[in-house]
N, C-alpha and C positions, 0 to 999 in steps of 0.2 A: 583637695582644694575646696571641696563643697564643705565641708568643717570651716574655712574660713571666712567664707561667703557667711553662712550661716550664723559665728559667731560675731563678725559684725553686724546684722541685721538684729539679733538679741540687743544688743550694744545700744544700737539706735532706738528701740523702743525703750531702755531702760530710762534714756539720757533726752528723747523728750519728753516722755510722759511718767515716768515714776523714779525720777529725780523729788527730791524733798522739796524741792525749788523748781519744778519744772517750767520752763516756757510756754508750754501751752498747755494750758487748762480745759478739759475736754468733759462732756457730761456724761460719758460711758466708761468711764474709768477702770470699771468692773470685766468690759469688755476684753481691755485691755493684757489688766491686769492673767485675766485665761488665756488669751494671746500669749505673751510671755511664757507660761506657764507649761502651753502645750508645745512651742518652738522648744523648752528644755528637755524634754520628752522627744522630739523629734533628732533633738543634736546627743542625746544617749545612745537611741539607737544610731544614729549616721556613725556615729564613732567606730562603733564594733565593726565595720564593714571595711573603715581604711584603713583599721590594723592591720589586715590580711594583706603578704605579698598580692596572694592569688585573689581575684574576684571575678565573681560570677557573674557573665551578661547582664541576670536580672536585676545586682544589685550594683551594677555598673549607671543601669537606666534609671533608679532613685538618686544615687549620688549627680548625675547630670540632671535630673529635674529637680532635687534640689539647690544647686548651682544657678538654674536660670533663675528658678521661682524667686528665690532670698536677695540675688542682687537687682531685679527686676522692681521687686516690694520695697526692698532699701530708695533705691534712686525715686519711686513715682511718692513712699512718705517725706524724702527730706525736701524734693520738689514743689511739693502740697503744702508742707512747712512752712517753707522760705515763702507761696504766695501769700498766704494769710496775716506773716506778719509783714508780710512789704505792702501789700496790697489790702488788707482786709478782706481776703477771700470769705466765704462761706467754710462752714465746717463737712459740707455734706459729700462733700467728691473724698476727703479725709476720712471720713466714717467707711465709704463705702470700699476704698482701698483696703483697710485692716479686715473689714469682713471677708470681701475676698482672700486674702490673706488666712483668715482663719479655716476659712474653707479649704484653700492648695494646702494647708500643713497638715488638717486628718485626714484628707485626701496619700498625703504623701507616709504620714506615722499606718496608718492600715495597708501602704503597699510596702512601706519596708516589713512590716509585722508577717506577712502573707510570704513575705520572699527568706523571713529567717524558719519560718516553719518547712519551707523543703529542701533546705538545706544542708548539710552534715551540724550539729549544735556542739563541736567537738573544738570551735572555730576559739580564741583565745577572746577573754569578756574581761574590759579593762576597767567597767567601776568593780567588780568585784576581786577582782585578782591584784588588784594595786597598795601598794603599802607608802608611805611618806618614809621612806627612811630616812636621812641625814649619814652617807657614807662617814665613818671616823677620818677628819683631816681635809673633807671635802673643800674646807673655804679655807686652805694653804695656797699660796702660790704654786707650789709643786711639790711631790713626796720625794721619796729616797729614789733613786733610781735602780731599775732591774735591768741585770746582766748587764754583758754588754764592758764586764770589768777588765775583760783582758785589752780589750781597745781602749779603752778610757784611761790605763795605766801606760800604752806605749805612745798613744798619743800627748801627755803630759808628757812623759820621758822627750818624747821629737821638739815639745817647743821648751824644754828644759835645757835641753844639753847643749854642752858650751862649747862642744868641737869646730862649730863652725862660725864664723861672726855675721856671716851673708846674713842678707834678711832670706827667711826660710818661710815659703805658702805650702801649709800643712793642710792635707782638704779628707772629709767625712764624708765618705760616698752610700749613698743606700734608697731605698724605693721609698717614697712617700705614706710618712706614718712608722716608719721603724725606729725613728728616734733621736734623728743627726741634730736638730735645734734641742732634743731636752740634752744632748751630752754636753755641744757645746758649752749650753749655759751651767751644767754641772763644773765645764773645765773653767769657765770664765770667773765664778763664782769662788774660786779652790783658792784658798789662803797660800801658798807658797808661788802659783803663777800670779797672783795680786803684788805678793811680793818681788818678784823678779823684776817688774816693768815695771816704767817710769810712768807712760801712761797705757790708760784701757780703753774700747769702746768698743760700739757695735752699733752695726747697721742692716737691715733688712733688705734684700733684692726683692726677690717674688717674680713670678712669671709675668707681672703687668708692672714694664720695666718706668722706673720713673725716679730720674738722676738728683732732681731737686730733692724728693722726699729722703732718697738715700745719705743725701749732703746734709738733709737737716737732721737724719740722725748722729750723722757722726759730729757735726757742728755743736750738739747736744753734749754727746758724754764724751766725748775728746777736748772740746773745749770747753764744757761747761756754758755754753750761750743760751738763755733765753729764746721763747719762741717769740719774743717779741725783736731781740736784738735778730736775729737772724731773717725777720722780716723784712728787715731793712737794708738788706743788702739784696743788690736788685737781680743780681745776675749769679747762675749757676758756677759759671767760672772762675767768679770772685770768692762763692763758699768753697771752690777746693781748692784754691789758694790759699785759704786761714788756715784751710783741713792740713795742706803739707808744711806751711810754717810753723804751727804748731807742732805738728811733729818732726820735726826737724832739730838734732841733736840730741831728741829722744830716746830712749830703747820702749819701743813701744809693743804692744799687743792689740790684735783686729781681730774680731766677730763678724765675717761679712758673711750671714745667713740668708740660704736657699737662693743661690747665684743660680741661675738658666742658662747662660751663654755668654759667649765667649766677649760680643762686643764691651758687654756690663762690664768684665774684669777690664778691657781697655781703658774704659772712660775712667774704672777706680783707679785703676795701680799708678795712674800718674800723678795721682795722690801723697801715697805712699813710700817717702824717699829711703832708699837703700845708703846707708852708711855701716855698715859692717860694724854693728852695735850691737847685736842679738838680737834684733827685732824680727818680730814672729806672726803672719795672719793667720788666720785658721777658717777654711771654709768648709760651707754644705751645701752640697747639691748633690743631685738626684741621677748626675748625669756626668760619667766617666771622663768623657771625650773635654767637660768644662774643667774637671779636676787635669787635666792632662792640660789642656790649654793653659792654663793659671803657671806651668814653669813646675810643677809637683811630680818629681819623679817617683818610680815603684814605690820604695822605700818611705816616702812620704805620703802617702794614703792610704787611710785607713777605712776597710771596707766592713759595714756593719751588717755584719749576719741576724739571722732571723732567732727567735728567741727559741732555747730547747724545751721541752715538756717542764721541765722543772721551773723555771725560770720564767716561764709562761704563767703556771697556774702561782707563783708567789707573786707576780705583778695584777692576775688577778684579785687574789685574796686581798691585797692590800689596795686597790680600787674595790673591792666590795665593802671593804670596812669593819665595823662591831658585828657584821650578820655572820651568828652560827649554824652553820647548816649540818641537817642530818643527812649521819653516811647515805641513805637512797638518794641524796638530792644534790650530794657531793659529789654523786658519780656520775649525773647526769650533768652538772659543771664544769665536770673533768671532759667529757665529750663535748659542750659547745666549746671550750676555752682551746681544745683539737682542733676545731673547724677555725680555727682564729691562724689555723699555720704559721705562729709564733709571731705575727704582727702587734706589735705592741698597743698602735689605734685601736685596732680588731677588738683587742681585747678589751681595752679599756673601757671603749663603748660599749662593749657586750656585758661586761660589770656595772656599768652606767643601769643599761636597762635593768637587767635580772636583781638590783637591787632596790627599783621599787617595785617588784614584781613579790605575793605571798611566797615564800618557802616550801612550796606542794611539789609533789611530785605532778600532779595531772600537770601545774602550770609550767615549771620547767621544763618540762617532755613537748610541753608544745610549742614552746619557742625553739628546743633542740630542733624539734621537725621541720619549722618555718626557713631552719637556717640548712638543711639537706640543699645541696646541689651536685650534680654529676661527677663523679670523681675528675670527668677531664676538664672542669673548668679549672681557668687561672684563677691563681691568686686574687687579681683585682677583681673579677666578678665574685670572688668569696666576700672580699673585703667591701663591696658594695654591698652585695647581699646583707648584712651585719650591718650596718649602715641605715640602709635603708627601715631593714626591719624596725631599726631602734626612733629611729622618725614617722613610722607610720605607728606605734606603739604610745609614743607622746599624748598624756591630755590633748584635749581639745584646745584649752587657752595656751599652753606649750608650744604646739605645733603653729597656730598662727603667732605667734612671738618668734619661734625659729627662722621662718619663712623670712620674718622682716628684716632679718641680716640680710637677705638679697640685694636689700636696695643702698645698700652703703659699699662703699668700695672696699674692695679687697682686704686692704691690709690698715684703712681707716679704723681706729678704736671707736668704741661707742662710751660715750658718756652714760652715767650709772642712769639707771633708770627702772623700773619695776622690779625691783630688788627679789623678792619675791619667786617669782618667775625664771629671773637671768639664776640665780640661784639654784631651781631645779634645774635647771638646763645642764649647768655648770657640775651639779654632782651626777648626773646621765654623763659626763665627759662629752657633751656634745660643743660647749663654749669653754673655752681656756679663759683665763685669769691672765691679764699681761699688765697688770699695774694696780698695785693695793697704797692708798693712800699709808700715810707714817703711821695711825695708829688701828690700822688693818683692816679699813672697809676698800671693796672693790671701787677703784677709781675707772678701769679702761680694762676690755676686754676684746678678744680677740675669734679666731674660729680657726681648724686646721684646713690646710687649701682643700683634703677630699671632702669632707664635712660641708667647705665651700660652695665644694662643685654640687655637690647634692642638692643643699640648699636652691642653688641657681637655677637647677634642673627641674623641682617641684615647682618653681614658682613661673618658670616658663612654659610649664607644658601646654596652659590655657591662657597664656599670652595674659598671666592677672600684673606680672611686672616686667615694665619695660625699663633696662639699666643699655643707654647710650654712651657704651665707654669708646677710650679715644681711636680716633681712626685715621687717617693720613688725609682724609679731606680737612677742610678749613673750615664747612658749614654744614652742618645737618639740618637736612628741610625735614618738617614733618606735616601731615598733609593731603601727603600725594599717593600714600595707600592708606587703605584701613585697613585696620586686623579683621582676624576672618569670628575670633570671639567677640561678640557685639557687649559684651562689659568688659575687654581687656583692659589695658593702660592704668590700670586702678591706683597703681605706685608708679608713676614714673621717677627715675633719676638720672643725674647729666653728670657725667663725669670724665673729667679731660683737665690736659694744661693748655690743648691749644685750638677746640671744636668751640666755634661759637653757632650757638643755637640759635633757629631762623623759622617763625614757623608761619605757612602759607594760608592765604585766607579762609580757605575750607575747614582748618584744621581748629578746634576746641578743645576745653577741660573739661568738658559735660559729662562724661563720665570719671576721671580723674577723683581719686580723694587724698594722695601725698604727691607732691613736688617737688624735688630735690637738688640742689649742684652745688657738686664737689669738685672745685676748680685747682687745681692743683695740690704742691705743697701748703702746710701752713703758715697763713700770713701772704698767701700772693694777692696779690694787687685788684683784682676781681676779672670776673667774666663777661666779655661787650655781649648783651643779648639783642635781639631786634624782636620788640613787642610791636602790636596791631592797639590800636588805642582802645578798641572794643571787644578785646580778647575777652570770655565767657571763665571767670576761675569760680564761677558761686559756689560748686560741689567741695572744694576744697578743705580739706580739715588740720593737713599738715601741709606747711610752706617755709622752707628753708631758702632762702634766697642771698645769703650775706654772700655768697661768692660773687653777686652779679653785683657791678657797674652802674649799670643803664646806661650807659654811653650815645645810645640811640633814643631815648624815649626819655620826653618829659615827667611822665608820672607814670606810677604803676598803680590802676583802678583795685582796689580790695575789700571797698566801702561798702560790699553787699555782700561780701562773703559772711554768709549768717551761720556757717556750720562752723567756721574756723575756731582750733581747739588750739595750735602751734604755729607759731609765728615765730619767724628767725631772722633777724634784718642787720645787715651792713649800715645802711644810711637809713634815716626819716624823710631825708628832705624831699624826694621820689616818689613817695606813699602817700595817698591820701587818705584823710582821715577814717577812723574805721567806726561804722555808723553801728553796726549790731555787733557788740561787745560777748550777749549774754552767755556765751559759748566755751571764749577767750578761757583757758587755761594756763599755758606757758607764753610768754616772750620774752626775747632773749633780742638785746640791741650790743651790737659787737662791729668798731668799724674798721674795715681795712687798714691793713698799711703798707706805707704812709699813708698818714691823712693831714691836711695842712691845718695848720689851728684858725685859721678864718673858718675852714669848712666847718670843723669843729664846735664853733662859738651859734654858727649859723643853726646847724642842724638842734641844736639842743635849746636854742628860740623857738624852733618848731615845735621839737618832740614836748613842751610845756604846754603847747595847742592843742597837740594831736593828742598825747594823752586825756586830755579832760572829759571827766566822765567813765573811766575806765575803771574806777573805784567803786561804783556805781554795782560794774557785776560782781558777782558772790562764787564765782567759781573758781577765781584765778588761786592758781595752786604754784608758780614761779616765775619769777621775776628777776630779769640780771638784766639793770637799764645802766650806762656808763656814767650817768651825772645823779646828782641827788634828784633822785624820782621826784616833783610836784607832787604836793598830797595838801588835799585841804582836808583837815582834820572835820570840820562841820559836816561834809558827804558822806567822808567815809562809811559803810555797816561792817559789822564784825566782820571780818574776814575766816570762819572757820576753816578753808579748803587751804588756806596758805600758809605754805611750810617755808621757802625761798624767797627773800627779798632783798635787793641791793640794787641802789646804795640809796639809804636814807638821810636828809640833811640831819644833822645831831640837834638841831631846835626843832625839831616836831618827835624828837623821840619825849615825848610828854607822858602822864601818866594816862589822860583820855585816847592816846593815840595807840600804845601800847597794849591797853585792853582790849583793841580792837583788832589785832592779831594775836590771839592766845595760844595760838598751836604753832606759832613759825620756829621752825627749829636750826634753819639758816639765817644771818642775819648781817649784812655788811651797812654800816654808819660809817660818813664822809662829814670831818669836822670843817668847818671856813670861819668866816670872821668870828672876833670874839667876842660875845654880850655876858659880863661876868654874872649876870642874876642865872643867866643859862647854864652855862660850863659849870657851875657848882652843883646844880643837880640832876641833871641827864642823866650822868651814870646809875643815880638811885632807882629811877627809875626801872633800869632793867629786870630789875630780880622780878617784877611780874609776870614776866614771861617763863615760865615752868617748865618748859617742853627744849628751851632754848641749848643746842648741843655746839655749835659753832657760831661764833662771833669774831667780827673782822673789823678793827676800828682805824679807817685812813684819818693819819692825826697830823695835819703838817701843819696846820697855819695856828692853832688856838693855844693860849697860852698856859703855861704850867698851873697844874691844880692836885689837890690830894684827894685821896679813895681812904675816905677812914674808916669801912667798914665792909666787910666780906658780905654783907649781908646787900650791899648792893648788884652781886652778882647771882644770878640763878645756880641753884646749887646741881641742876641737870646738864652744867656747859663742860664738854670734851674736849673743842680747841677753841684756842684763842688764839688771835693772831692781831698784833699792832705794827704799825708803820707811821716810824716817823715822830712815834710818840715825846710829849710833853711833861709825860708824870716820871715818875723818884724812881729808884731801887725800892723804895720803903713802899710804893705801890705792889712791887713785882712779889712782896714779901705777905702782902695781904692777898696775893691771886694765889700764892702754893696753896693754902689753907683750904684751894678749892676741891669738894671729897674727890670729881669726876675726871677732873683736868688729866688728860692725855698726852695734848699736843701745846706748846706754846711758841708761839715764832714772834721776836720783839726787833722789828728791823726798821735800820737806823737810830738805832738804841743810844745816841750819842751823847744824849741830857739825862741819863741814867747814872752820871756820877763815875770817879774814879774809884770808888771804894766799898766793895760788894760783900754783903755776908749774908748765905741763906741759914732762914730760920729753923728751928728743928723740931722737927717733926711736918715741913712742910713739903710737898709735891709726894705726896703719896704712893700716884697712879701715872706719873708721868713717864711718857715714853720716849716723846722726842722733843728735844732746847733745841732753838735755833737762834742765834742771838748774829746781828752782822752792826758794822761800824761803832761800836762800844768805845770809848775812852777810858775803858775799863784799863786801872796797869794792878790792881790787885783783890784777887776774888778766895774770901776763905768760902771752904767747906766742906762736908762733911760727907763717906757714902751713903750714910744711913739719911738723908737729907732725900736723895735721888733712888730709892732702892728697886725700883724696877725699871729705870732707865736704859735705851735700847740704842738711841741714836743720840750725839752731840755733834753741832755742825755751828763752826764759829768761822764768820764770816767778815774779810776786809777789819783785822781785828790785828791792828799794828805795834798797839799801849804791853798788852799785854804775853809776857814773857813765858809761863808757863802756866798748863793747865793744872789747876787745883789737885794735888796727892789725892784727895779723896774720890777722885774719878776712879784711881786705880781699884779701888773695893769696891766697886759695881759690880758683880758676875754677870749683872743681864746685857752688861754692854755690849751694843754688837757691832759701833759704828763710831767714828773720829771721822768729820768733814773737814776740812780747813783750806779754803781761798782766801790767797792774799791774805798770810799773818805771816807774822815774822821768823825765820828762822828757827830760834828757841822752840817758840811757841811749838814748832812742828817737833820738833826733838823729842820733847816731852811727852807730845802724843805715841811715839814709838817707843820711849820708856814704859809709859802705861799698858802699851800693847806686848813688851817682853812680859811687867811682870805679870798680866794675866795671865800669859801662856806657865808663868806660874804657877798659878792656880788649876791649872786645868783650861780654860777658855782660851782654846785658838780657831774660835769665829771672831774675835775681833779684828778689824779692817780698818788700818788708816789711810784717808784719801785725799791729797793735798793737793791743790790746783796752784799756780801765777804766784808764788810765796814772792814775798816782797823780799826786792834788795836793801841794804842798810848798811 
């Protein structure tokens, strides 16, 4: 944990003082600049010390006095900070801070230096022994699966067979990390069980039971609902009333993964209605006695063994990747992937690590050794052990990016974020992949519960995050103890459906730098908090607040939070104005629901207030505001740092306004009234922006116009995405011609004309159409039109009787969507889908939702 103390204190000196733009301007710069310099020298050595399971007293005593010294120096510069520009401090109490500062770190780099000279030097050294590999396949969702195939075939055969018409709960029993969710989703994904059932879905348990979130997965892919539709329905017992009438006269199929207990399967299964259809659940869990309880006799569960020698080292090899290893170094893989006692986790992460590890024998040999433990230990302590190692082995900027999974809940996804980073994690196998956007960048990603626990365990040992998850009280006081580490609380997060947080007058964020609540499922209503009007957040750098309310409090003071880098708000109207911007990196304005449209109208008079002057800072790097963002083009300064911005009014997309973001490479435009000198050339405009890879245009009110030339769009844009749109087919014919275009989705397509014909040699690169409400009734064309097309998803598309023959010569097709279209329409998609199996391709997947009657 002294690694991450550490590396935010580097952080903070980059980000006040040698930023290109810094906020404070200092006349020792030089000083500084050594400062920096020698803390990266001190975080070199500190690393080699927490790779090791084992540590030594002495170098037990560096890492704790690094720990104090670095969050000590952090809190007394950002302190000193905040005086000078609230107050106009002097600079001299600043100065003498970093000196001392400089002093405690060669103080501290010559006792770590003294304590590795008596030590064994035999210890594993991670700047030199590290390589960047890119495991082959790493950014898939998931590879082929290992062993495991004699269950995997009798388990298909149990929800295959037609002996019996009962609904049949089929359950995957085995110890965490052997593999029950990768089969399921192996069985879920399998083109003749897609075919069998009418419908599919799946939903998540987990050991942190919670009935809403469960309901809104199945709400999801059983019914196909919006996380916005399903917000609006207020009550738990209402979503599993849609859940059983939905399925109801169905022959369906259930994914209900990693069930705990028996209450969980009560509250589902009456869900779930038994008509003697062939309808089939399939569960996993961990734990016999819930497979028993679910009604799953012998015969129907299937127990997953541990993997043999063979089987083991082929799931390694294929988590290691393109790396060839020599026989000496093969054989020493062949013994840690032994020590792995055929757990698939085990393994995986052990191929995780040893493939950014050199190929030497010295370096293998020493992780082999790290990972020795007593013949009588269990399993789970081996599978810890492996574990652990591979986390204490992580970069420096790795390991505190790992940690910070702690503070989100369990089974909550994380929005993309440091790419980079989630990236290595991801090919270490330490982070799973649970959602890749349509043309395959990671959307949402997840963790395994051990990897979980681990996680939780690091980050509590010195009370650096506190996660107040739910508990059968009604109030959590905080307050009335202190932690016994005097910089604990650094992350707090709150998370619950039904703890409302209460904090007593003693209590502050003075130390504090993330603040978090996760108040239920998504789309609940918010969380009633009880603030103090003089509560202290100035340290604050990340604040997540949309789950809260304020039910109890007039305003939430933030006006002098000068460090704040993230901001995440439900309402405006609660918040007072935020006075020191210079910081300001992300906000994100997202509001509950329901929300009534007075509120509505009210808050977004505000947020034209509150915004002002936010233009002003040079840092801001994203933006997701709900109304067309205020912008006076006269304040604006170039924005270099901003790559995210939505939604902009389409009369300030100008040519002076657009040069003033040149790197945004997200970009949502909100059209409203119409001024024709406008509408004619905004869209020209665009092509200036070069960097531009997604664009999103809300078109509902402004009146039809033409795009007569390609050259108004940037030739670097991937998806596009319109709603509601005004313009022709004859537009949609000048956007194939774009080289990059990936994604396209034209929804509410309904002034796009009866009579469609793609041009040739257009869409190139496309991978997934989405087209919904078209008055389309006839569309020619051609496969060589579409040739690397992956998904088609036709949507509320009534006109239109069959899909175009030339779908059927796609070979890359992997996907037919179609809600609410007609009968026909659906027919055809299953012609297209035999004759591929023609060809050879039987991954295509037709999935039809609500087909309309006629």
């Amino acid at each position: 944990m002294a690694c991450v103390g550490l590396i935010s204190l580097i952080r903070t000196v980059e980000l006040e003082f040698l930023e290109p733009r810094p906020r404070l301007v200092v006349d020792y710069n030089d000083e500084i600049q050594c400062l920096h310099q020698r803390l990266s020298v001190l975080l070199t050595l500190l690393e080699e010390s927490e790779k090791k399971l084992n540590v030594s007293e002495a170098e037990r005593d560096v890492i704790a006095r690094v720990k104090e010294i670095s969050f000590r120096a952090e809190d007394e510069i950002e302190s000193e900070v905040m005086e000078i520009l609230s107050n106009g401090a002097s600079h001299e109490t600043l100065h003498q801070i970093l000196q001392r500062l400089a002093q405690d770190t060669e103080g501290l780099i010559q006792q770590r230096r003294n304590t590795t000279q008596i030590l064994s030097t035999s210890s594993y050294n991670p700047q030199s022994n590290q390589e960047h590999i890119i495991p082959e396949g790493a950014s898939k969702l998931d590879g082929a699966m290992v062993g495991h195939a004699q269950e995997l075939e009798r388990t298909k055969e149990m929800l295959l067979q037609r002996s019996t018409q009962e609904r049949q709960v089929i359950s995957i029993v085995g110890m965490g990390g052997i593999g029950k969710t990768t089969m399921a989703k192996k069985i879920y994904d399998n083109s003749l069980i897609r075919s069998r059932f009418d419908l599919l879905g799946w939903a998540t348990v987990s050991q942190h039971y919670d009935l809403r979130r469960i309901l809104h997965d199945l709400c999801r892919s059983v019914i196909q609902m919006t996380d916005e539709e399903i917000s609006k329905v207020e009550s738990s017992a209402e979503l599993a009333d849609k859940v059983r009438r939905r399925l109801m006269g169905q022959r369906y199929f259930l994914v209900v993964d990693d069930i705990w207990d028996s209450g969980g399967w009560d509250d589902l299964q009456r869900c779930f209605p038994d008509e003697s259809n062939g309808s089939r659940i399939l569960l996993t869990t961990r734990l016999k006695e819930v497979a028993d309880y679910s009604g799953c006799s012998g015969k129907y569960v299937c127990n997953l063994p541990f993997l043999n020698s063979n089987e083991s080292w082929k799931l390694f090899s294929q988590k290691l990747g393109s790396i060839i290893l020599p026989p000496e170094v093969q054989e020493i893989g062949r013994r840690i992937v032994n020590k792995c006692r055929g757990l698939p986790l085990a393994i995986a992460v052990a191929a995780g690590l040893l493939s950014k590890t050199k190929k030497s024998i010295e370096n293998w040999q020493s992780i082999a050794l790290a990972m020795n433990l007593p013949m009588t230990s269990d399993l789970h302590d081996q599978c810890s052990t492996i574990l652990t190692l591979s986390y204490n082995n992580l970069p420096y900027h790795l390991k505190a990016c790992f940690l910070y999974f702690g503070v989100f809940p369990k089974i909550r996804s994380l929005e993309e974020g440091a790419m980079d980073y989630l990236q290595d994690l991801i090919d270490r196998n330490l982070v799973l992949i649970s959602k890749l956007s349509f043309i395959g960048n990671i959307k949402t990603c997840k963790m395994h519960d051990l990897l979980f626990d681990l996680c939780l365990r690091e980050v509590e040992k010195d009370k650096f995050v506190s996660a107040f998850r739910q508990r059968s009280e009604n109030v959590v006081e905080l307050g009335d103890t202190e932690p016994l580490f005097e910089y604990a609380n650094r992350w707090l997060t709150f998370q619950s459906e039904t703890i409302q947080p209460k904090f007593r007058d003693n209590y502050n964020f003075h130390k504090s730098r993330t603040l978090l609540f996760f108040y239920g499922a998504s789309g609940s209503s918010g969380l009633p908090v009880s603030w103090r009007q003089n509560m202290s957040f100035k340290m604050i750098r990340v604040l997540d607040i949309r789950d809260i309310s304020f039910k109890e409090s007039p305003t939430f003071d933030i006006s002098d939070m000068i460090l704040l880098r993230y901001l995440a708000l439900g309402k405006i109207k609660h918040v007072r104005v935020l006075k020191h911007h210079h910081s300001l990196q992300t906000l994100i304005v997202k509001f509950p629901n329901p929300c009534r449209i007075e509120e509505l109208d009210r808050d977004e008079e505000i947020g034209s207030k509150w915004l002002q002057g936010l233009w002003k800072s040079q840092n801001l790097r994203f933006i997701e505001y709900p109304y067309p963002f205020p912008i006076d083009t006269d304040e604006v300064p170039v924005q270099h740092s901003l790559h995210t911005l939505s939604w902009v009014p389409y009369l300030r997309c100008t040519k002076e306004f657009v040069l003033k973001i040149p790197n945004v490479k997200v970009l949502g435009i909100r059209c409203g009234e119409t001024y024709g000198y406008q509408t004619e050339t905004w869209w020209d405009n665009l092509h200036y922006l070069t960097k531009l890879e997604k664009l999103i245009v809300d078109d509902y009110e402004s009146e039809p116009f033409e795009l007569q030339s390609i050259n108004s769009f940037p030739q670097s844009l991937k998806e596009l995405k319109i709603m509601g749109t005004q313009l022709s087919w004859e537009f949609i014919t000048v956007v194939s011609m774009l080289p990059n275009l990936e994604s396209l989705k034209l929804r509410q397509a309904f002034n796009m004309g009866e009579e469609w014909e793609t041009r040739d040699g257009g869409f190139p690169k496309l991978k997934f159409l989405l087209i919904t409400e078209p008055k389309l009734k006839n569309w020619k064309t051609m496969s060589d039109h579409f040739p690397v097309l992956q998904r088609l998803a036709l949507h509320h598309c009534h006109d239109l009787e069959k899909i175009p023959e030339g779908f059927a010569g796609i070979t890359t097709l992997q996907l037919i969507e179609l809600r609410d279209c007609c009968p026909s329409l659906v027919e055809s998609a299953k012609d297209i889908q035999e004759e591929q199996m023609l060809y050879g391709n039987d991954q295509l997947v037709v999935r039809y939702y609500e087909t309309a009657k006629y």
